[in-house]
C-alpha positions in Angstrom: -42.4 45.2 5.1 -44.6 42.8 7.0 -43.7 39.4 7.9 -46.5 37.0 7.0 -47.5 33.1 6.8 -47.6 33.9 3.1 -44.1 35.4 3.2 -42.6 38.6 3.2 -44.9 41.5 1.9 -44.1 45.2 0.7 -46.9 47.6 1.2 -47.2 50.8 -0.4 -47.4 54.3 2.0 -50.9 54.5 -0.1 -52.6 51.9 1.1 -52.3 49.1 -1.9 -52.4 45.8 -1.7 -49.1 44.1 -0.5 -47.3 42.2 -3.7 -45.6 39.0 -3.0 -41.8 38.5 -3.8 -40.9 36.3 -6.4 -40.5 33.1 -4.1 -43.6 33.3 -2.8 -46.0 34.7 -5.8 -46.5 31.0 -6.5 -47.2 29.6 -3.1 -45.2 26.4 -2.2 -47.3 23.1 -2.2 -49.0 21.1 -0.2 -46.5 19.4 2.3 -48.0 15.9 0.7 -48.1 17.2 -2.5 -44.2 18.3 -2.1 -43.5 15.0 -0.7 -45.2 13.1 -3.4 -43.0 15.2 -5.9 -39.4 15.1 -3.9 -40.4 10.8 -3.3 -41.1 10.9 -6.9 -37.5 12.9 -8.3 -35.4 10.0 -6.0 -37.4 7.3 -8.1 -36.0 9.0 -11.2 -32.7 10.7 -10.3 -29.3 9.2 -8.4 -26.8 12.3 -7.7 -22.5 11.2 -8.5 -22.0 10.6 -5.1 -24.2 8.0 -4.4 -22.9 6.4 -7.5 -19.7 6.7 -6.5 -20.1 5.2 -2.9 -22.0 2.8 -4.3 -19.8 1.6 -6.8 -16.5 1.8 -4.4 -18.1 -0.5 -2.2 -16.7 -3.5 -3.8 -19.1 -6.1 -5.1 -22.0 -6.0 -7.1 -23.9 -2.3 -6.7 -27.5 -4.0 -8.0 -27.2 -1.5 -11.1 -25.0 -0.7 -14.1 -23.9 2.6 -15.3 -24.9 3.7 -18.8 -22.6 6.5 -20.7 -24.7 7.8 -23.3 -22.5 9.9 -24.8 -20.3 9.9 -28.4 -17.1 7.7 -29.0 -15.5 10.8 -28.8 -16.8 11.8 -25.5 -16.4 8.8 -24.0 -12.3 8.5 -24.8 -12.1 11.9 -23.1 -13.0 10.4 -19.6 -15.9 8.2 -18.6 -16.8 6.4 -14.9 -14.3 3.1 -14.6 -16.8 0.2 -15.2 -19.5 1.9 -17.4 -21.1 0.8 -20.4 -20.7 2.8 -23.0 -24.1 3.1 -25.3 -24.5 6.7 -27.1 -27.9 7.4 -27.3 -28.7 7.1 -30.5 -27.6 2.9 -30.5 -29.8 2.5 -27.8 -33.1 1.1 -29.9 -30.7 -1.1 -31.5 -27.8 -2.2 -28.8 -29.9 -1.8 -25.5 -30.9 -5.3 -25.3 -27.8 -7.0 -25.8 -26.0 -5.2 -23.9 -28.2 -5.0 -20.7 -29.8 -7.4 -18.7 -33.9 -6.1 -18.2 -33.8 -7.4 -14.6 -30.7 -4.6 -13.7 -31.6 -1.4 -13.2 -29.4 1.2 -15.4 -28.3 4.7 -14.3 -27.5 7.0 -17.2 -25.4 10.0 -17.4 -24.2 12.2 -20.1 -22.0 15.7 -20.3 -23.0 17.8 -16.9 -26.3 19.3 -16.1 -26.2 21.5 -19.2 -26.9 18.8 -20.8 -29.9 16.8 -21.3 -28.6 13.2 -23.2 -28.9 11.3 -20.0 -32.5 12.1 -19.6 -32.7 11.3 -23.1 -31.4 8.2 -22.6 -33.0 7.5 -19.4 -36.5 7.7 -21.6 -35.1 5.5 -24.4 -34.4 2.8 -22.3 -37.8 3.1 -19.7 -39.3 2.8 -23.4 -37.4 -0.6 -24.4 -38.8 -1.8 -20.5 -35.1 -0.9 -18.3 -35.9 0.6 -14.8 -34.1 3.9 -15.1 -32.4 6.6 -13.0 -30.8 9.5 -14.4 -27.4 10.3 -12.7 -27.2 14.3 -11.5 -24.7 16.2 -12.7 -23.0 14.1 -15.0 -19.5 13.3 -16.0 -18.7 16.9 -15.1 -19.8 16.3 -11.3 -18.2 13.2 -11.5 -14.8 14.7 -12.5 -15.5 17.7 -10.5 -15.8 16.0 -7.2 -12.5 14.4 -7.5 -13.7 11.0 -8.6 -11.9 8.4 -10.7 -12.1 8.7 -13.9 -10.9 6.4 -16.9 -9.7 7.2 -20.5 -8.2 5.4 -23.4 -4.6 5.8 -21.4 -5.7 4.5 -17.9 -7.3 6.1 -14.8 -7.5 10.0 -13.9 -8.4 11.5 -10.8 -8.4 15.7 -10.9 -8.6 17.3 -7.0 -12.1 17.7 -6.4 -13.4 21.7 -7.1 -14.2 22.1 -3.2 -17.7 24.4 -4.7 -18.7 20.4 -5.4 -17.0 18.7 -3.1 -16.3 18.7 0.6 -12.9 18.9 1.2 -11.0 16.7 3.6 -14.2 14.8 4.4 -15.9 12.0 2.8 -19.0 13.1 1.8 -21.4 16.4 2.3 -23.7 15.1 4.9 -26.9 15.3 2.7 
């Protein structure tokens, strides 16, 4: 094995030519290009923490939280203070229920799922400035966050493979 700019290579005892390993057989971009793309996925995306802080801060955050998930879903657990608006109402519910001039962060199930980015599109269609929240209710439960259902507030420990424990946030 050789140790390149390129990455690590594996020649053969024949002479071949090396073959990359499977980071490197696409080469990374451009550090612009990369920072044109990471810039980019934090003008689309908000992770559970940052909403979290956010909202614990006390007064007005400058966005509201959007649960796009069903009735059902949503009396399971959802973030204290959310709206709830299942997807499928947006087109017809959106614009009374949100104010244009607020930016809206949408969340759905976990990262298995793909309603808040459905959502997220819905409401950029209708004119809302949009973020998607990472992770979901699931990350939100999972890192020990407050939680609300039809009989009051939940908090679970947070799962310390999400969460730092004994700390108050990762560091990132």
């Amino acid at each position: 094995m050789t140790a390149t700019a390129e990455g690590t290579t594996n020649a053969t005892s024949t002479g071949s030519a090396p073959t990359r390993n499977a980071v490197l057989r696409v080469p990374p971009a451009s550090p612009a290009a990369a920072a044109a793309y990471f810039g980019a996925s934090l003008a689309f995306h908000a992770d559970v923490s940052d909403v979290a802080a956010a909202l614990a801060a006390g007064g007005d955050p400058g966005f509201v939280v959007v649960d796009s998930r069903s009735t059902a879903s949503w009396d399971q657990g959802h973030v204290p203070g959310a709206v709830h608006l299942p997807t499928a109402l947006i087109p017809e519910q959106a614009e009374r229920l949100l104010d244009k001039s607020v930016p809206v962060v949408t969340y759905c199930w976990g990262p298995g799922c793909n309603g808040a980015t459905r959502a997220a599109l819905a409401l950029a269609e209708l004119g809302f400035q949009v973020k998607e929240m990472l992770g979901g209710f699931e990350y939100w439960a999972r890192e020990g966050f407050e939680f609300e259902t039809w009989q009051g507030l939940e908090r679970r420990a947070a799962d310390p493979l999400t969460a730092p424990v004994d700390a108050e946030d990762c560091g990132c």
